[in-house]
Structures are given as C-alpha cells and as structure tokens.
C-alpha positions as CSV (number, residue, x, y, z in Angstrom):
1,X,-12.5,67.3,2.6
2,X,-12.3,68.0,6.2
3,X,-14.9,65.2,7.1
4,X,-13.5,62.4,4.8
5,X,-10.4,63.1,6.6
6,X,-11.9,63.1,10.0
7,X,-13.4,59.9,9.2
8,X,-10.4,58.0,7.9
9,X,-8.0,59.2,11.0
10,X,-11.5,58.2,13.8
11,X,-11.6,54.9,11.6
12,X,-8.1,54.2,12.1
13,X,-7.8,55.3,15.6
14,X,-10.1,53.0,16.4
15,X,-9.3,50.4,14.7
16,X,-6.2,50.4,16.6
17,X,-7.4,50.3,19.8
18,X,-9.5,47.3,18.9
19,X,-6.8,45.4,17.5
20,X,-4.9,45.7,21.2
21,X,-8.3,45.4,23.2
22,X,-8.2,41.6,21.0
23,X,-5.0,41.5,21.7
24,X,-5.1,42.0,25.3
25,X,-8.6,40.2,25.9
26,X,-8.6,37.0,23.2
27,X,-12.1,36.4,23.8
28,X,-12.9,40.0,22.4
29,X,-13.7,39.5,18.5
30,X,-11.2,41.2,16.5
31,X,-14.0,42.3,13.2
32,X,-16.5,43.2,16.1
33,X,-14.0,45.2,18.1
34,X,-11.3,46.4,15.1
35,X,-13.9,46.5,12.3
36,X,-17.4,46.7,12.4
37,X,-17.7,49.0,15.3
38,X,-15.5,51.2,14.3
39,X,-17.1,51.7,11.0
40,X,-20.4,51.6,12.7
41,X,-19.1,54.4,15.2
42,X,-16.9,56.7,12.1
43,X,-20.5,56.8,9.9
44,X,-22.2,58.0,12.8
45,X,-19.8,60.7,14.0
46,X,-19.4,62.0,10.6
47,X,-23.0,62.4,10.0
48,X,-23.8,63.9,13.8
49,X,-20.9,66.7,13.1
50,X,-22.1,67.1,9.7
51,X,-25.8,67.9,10.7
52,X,-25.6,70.2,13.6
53,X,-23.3,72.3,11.9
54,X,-26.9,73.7,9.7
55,X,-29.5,72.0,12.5
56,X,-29.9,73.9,15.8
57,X,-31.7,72.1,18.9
58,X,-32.3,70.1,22.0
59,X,-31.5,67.1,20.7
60,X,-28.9,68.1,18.6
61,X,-27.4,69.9,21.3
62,X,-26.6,66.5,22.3
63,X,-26.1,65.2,19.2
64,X,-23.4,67.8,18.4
65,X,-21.8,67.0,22.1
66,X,-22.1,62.9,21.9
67,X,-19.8,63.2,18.1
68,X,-17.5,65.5,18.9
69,X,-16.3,64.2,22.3
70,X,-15.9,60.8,20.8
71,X,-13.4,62.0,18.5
72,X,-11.1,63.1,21.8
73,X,-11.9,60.1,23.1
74,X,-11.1,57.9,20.6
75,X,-7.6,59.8,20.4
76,X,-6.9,59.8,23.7
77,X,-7.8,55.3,23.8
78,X,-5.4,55.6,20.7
79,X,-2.9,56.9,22.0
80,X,-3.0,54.5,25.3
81,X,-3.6,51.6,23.2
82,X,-0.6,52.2,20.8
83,X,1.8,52.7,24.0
84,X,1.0,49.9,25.3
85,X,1.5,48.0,22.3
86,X,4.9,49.0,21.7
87,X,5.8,48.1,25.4
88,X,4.2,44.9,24.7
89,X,6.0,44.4,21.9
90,X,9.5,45.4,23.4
91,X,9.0,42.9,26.3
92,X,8.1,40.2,24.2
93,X,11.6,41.1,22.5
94,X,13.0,40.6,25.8
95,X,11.3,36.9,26.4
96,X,8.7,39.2,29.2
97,X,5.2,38.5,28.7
98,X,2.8,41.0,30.6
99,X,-0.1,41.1,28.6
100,X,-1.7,39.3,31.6
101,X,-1.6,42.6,33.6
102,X,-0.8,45.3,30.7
103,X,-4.1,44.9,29.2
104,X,-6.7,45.6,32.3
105,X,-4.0,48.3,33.3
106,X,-4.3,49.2,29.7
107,X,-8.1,49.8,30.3
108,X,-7.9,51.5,33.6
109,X,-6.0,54.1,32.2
110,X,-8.4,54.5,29.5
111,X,-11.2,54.9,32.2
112,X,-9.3,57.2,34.0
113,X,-7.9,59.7,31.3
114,X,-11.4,59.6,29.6
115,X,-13.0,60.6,32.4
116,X,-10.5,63.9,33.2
117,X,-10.8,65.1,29.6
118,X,-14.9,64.9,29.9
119,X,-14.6,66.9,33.4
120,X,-12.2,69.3,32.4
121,X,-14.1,70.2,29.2
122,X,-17.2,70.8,31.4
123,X,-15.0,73.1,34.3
124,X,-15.5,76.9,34.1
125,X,-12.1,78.2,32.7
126,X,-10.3,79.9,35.7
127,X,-8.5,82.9,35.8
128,X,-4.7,82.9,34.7
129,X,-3.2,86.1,36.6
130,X,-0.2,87.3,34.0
131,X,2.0,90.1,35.9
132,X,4.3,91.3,32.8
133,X,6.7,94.7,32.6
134,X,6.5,96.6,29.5
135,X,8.5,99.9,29.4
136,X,6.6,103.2,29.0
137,X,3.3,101.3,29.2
138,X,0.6,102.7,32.0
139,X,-0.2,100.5,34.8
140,X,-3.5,98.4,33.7
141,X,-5.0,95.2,33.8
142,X,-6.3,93.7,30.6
143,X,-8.2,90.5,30.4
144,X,-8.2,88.5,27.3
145,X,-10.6,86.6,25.4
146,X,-9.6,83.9,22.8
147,X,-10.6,80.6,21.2
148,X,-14.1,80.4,23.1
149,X,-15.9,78.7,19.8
150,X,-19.1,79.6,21.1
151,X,-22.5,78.3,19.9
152,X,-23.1,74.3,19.2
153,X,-20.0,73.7,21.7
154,X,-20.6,76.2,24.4
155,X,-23.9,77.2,25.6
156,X,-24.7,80.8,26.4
157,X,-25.0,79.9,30.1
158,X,-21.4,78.9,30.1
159,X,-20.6,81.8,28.5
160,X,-22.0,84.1,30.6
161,X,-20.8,82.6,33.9
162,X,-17.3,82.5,32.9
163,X,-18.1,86.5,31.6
164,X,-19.3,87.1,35.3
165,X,-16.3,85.5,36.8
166,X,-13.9,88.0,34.4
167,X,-15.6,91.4,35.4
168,X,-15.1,90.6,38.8
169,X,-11.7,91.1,38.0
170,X,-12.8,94.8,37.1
171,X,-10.1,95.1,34.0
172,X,-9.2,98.0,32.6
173,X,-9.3,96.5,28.8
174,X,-10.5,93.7,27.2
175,X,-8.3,92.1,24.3
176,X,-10.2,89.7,22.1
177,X,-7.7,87.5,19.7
178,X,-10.1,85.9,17.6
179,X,-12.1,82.4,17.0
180,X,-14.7,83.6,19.1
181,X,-18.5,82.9,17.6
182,X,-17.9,79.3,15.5
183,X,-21.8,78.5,14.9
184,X,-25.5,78.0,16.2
185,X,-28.0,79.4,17.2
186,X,-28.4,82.8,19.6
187,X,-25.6,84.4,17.7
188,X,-26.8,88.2,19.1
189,X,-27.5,86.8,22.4
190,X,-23.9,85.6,23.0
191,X,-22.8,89.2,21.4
192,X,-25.0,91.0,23.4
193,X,-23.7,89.1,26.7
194,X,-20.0,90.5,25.2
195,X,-21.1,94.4,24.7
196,X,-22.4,94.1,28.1
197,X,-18.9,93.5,29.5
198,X,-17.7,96.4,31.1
199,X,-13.7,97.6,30.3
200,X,-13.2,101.1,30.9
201,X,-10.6,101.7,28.4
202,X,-12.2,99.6,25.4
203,X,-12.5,96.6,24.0
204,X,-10.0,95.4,21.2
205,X,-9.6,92.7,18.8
206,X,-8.7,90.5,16.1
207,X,-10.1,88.0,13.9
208,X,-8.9,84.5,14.1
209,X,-9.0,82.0,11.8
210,X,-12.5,80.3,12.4
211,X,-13.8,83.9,11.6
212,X,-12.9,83.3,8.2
213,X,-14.3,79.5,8.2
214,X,-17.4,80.5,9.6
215,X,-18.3,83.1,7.7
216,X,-16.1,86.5,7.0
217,X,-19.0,89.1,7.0
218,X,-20.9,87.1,9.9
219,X,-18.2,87.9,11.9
220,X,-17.8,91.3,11.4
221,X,-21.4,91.5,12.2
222,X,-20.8,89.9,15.5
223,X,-17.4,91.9,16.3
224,X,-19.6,95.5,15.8
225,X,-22.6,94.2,18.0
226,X,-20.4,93.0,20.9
227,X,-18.9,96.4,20.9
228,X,-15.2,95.1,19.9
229,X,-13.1,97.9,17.9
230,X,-11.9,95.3,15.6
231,X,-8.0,95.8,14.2
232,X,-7.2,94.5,10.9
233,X,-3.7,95.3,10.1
234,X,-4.8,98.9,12.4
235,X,-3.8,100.6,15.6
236,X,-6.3,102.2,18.2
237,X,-4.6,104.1,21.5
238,X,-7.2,103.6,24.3
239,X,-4.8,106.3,26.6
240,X,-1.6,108.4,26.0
241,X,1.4,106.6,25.3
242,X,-0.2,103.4,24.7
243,X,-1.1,101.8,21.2
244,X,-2.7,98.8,20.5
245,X,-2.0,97.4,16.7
246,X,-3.7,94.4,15.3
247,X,-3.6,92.2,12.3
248,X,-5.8,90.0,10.4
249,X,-5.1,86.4,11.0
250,X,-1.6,85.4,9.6
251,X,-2.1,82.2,7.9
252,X,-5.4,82.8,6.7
253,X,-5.1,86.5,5.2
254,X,-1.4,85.6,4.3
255,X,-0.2,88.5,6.6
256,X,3.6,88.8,5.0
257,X,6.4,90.2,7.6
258,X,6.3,93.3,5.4
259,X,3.0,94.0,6.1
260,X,3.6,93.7,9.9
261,X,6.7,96.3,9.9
262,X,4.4,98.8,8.1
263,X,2.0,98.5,10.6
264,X,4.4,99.0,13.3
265,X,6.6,101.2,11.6
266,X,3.9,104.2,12.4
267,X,3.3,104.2,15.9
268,X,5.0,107.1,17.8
269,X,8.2,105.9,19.5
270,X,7.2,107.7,22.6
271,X,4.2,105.0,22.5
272,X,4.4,101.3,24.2
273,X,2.7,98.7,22.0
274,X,0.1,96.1,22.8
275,X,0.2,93.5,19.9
276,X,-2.4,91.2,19.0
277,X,-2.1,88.4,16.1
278,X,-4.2,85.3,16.7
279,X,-1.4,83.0,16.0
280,X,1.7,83.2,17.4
281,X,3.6,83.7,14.4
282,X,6.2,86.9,13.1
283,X,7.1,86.8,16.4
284,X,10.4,88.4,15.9
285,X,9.1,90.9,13.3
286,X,7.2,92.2,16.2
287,X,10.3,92.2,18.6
288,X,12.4,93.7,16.1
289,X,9.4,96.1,15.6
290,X,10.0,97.6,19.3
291,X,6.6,95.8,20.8
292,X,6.5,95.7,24.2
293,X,3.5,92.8,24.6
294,X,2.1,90.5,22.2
295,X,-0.4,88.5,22.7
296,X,-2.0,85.6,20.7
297,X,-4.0,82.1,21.0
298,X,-5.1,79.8,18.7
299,X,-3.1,76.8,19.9
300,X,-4.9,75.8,22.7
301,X,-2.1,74.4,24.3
302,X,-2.7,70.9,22.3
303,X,-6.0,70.9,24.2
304,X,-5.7,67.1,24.9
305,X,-2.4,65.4,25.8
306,X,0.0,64.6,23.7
307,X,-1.5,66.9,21.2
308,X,0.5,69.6,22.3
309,X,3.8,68.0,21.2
310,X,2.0,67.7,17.3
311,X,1.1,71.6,17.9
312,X,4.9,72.5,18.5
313,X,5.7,71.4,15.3
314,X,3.9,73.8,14.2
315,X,4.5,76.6,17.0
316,X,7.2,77.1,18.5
317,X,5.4,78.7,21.0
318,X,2.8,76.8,22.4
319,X,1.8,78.1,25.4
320,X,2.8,80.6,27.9
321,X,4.5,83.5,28.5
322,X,8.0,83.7,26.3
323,X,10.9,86.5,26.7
324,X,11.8,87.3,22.8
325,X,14.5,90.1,23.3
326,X,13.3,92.8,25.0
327,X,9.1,91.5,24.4
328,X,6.7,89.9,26.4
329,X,4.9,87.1,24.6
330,X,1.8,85.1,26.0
331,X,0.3,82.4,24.0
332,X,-2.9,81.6,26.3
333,X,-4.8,78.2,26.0
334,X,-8.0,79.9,25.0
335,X,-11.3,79.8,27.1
336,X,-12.6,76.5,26.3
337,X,-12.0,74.3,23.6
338,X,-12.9,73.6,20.1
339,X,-14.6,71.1,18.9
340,X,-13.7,68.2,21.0
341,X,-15.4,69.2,24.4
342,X,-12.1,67.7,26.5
343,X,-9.4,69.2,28.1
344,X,-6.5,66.9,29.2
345,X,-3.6,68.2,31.1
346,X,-4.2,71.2,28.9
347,X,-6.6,73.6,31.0
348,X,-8.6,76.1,29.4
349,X,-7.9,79.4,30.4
350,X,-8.9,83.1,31.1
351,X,-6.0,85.2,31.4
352,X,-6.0,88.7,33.1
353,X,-3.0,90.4,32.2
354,X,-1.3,92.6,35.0
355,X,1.0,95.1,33.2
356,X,3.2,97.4,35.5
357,X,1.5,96.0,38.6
C-alpha cells in the first residue's frame, strides 16, 4: 500500500511541475514534460525502492540513493512550481503578466533549493549542545541518538565518523529513542560500532517505530548486541536519585495514558526522571507524572521544507526544546534522515544534553 501511494503522490507531484515548466517555457511539450516522464520516472522509483529493500550492493547502493532522493526532489520542485503558479495566477487576476521573468526565476530556485537539500543530506550531523535544569537530577551530560535509519541510507562510514565526533564529547550517558537500524546489509557491524561507544553511566533506550516495521525481534537483536538496556514501558536508575523510564513506541504499541501513569507512578519521589518515548506524544501525562526531562524524536523537524508545517499537524511539538509546566521537553531532528537523503532548512542533528551544567 505504501508504494502505490508513493507512486500516485511522485506521479502527481510531477505532473505538476511539468504542467508550469509548459506553462512557463511554451516550447516545452506538455505530455513529454507533464505525462510521459513523469510516468517514466514514478515506474522507475517505485521499482529502485522496492528492490533494495531485499537486494544489498554496489550498485544498488546507488540505486537505493538515485530513488529515494528523487522523491525529495520532486517535492521540493512541487512545491516551487505550485507557488509560483498561484502567484501567476493572482497577477494575471490583476491584468500583471510575469511569466516572462517568473518562470526562469521559477527554475533558479529549483536549482538552488535542490542543491542545499543534496548537501545537507550528505553533511555530518553536528552537535546540538542542550543546557537544561532538572531538579534533584545529578550534574551529567547525556548525548542522544535518534532516527539514524542506518543501513541502505547511511553507510557504516558515516556512522562511525559522526560516533567519533559524539565521544569526543565524553558523555556521561547515551540515550537511544528509537528508529535506529531500518535495513541492509552489515547489521552487526553498525551494532558493534554502537557497543563500542563509551558512556560511563550506560546506555538507554527505546524502540521507535521503524523497529516495529523492520522487523520486531531483529531489533531486539540489534538493541542487545549494541549494548543498549532497552526500556519497554521499564525504568533503569544508572546513579542514585536518578531514574530513567521508557516506553514502547506510542502509536505503534498503542501505549494508553494509563499505561504511562503506571509506569511513572513507581519511581521514588526522592528520584528525578529522565523520560524517553520516541514520539512526542502524552506529553502532559508525563508532566503531570512529575518528570523532570523527556526526551523524544521521530519528527525530524519536517526534514525538508515545508514539510515541517504538515508534521505539526500532527505534533504539536515539532522540534526543540519546550517548557510544559515544570518539564523539560526536547524533540531533536534525529541524526540524519530517513529515506529521502535531503535535509532542507531542517538540519540533522546530534544533541548532547547538558543537565545541571
């Protein structure tokens, strides 16, 4: 279902922006540019992403790179091409012709939005520094992993350069919120980079919602040979008065509020709390629950502009770090992307948390 869908929105999108490109530039053919490529181009994407989700290579490697990024990109000229259409459309209203001018501007801004989503999906995520007080908690530094979708869409050289740029950092914990392994090959390789990431107090975390996707018991595999202590609807307490309480992915395991005031409901009072839920959801439940921190990801901050504003539908919180009563929430971007290997005005992220600092 996923792919037909896929397919029918690429199709469209495109078919958009080669209804303006005629539009703009008459001597463009409308069934080359609105029709026939489009089709050409949906057929093809849909069969590269359907392959090298069970074919593992070289080749496909760039297969796998060449279909996915055309998706973004194809949003991204959609999303040009139907703004400049309505203004179009709104000066012709007016008796203002432009279309002389609107369309190559139309195409320069294509050129030049297409080409910062391709670099920023190839940067290194930098380091987001988080400075956040949370009552009764010790002073620590925690780094955070999230939405990395490792395997076909990030290599395990990327993986392990961003890792080495994280331990420099020297943090005391490392909090893992989930959509972490997606698929590929070199599965223990890439878990074997994780257990070799040193945090002194532990490493904790939670399953997102790929987890499930991907494979449930794959995942669980991976989590125990990185050396995560996983937390599903569980607490851990890495050092006195501090507990960390996790839960399985909201949506997907249909975590009720219920389920989340047990949880919480158990923890000494004496202890400050570190919560961890993938998405950013029962986010008063938690406040009202007396954590101190939460933390979550799965958003990705939109991960390509104007995405984001779609996601807030969705989420209220989006990205960043949110006051909720007497909580700290941070909802980071993630570390690189998924899927779509762009980033626009969306960076990815790895955030080092600086409690009591």
């Amino acid at each position: 279902m996923f792919f037909w869908i896929m397919t029918v929105g690429l199709f469209f999108m495109q078919f958009v922006t080669g209804t303006w490109l005629h539009v703009a530039f008459p001597s463009i053919s409308f069934k080359w540019a609105a029709l026939i490529i489009p089709f050409i181009l949906s057929v093809a994407v849909r069969f590269g992403m359907e392959y090298t989700r069970t074919h593992y290579g070289a080749w496909e490697s760039v297969l796998y790179y060449v279909s996915n990024a055309w998706v973004g990109l194809a949003f991204i000229l959609f999303c040009i091409s139907l703004l400049c259409a309505v203004l179009q459309l709104i000066l012709l209203l007016c008796r203002v012709n432009i279309i002389r001018f609107l369309g190559p501007a139309s195409v320069g801004l294509m050129v030049i939005f297409c080409a910062l989503a391709v670099w920023n999906g190839l940067k290194t995520p930098a380091v987001k520094y988080v400075d956040v007080h949370v009552d009764g908690a010790p002073t620590l530094k925690a780094a955070v992993l999230s939405d990395s979708h490792l395997g076909m869409g990030v290599s395990l050289k990327r993986f392990e350069r961003a890792l080495n740029i994280l331990q420099q950092e020297k943090p005391d914990l490392l909090l893992v919120l989930g959509d972490v392994f997606e698929y590929g090959p070199n599965q223990d390789k890439y878990a074997q980079a994780l257990a070799r990431f040193e945090a002194p107090m532990g490493k904790y975390g939670v399953l997102g919602n790929h987890e499930y996707y991907t494979g449930y018991e794959n995942s669980l595999r991976f989590y125990r040979q990185s050396g995560i202590t996983l937390l599903q609807n569980e607490t851990a307490r890495p050092a006195k008065n501090l507990t960390i309480a996790g839960v399985k992915d909201v949506r997907t395991a249909r975590v009720k509020a219920q389920e989340v005031e047990r949880l919480l409901a158990d923890i000494p009072s004496t202890d400050a709390i570190f919560y961890l839920s993938h998405q950013p959801l029962l986010v008063q439940t938690a406040e009202d629950a007396g954590v101190g921190l939460m933390l979550s990801g799965h958003t990705h901050n939109g991960q390509i502009f104007p995405f984001n504003f779609l996601v807030k539908w969705q989420y209220p919180y989006v990205y960043g770090l949110y006051p909720v009563g007497h909580m700290n929430l941070y909802v980071t971007s993630g570390w690189f992307y998924w899927g779509m290997p762009l980033r626009l005005f969306a960076p990815a992220e790895m955030a080092v948390i600086r409690v009591n600092a």
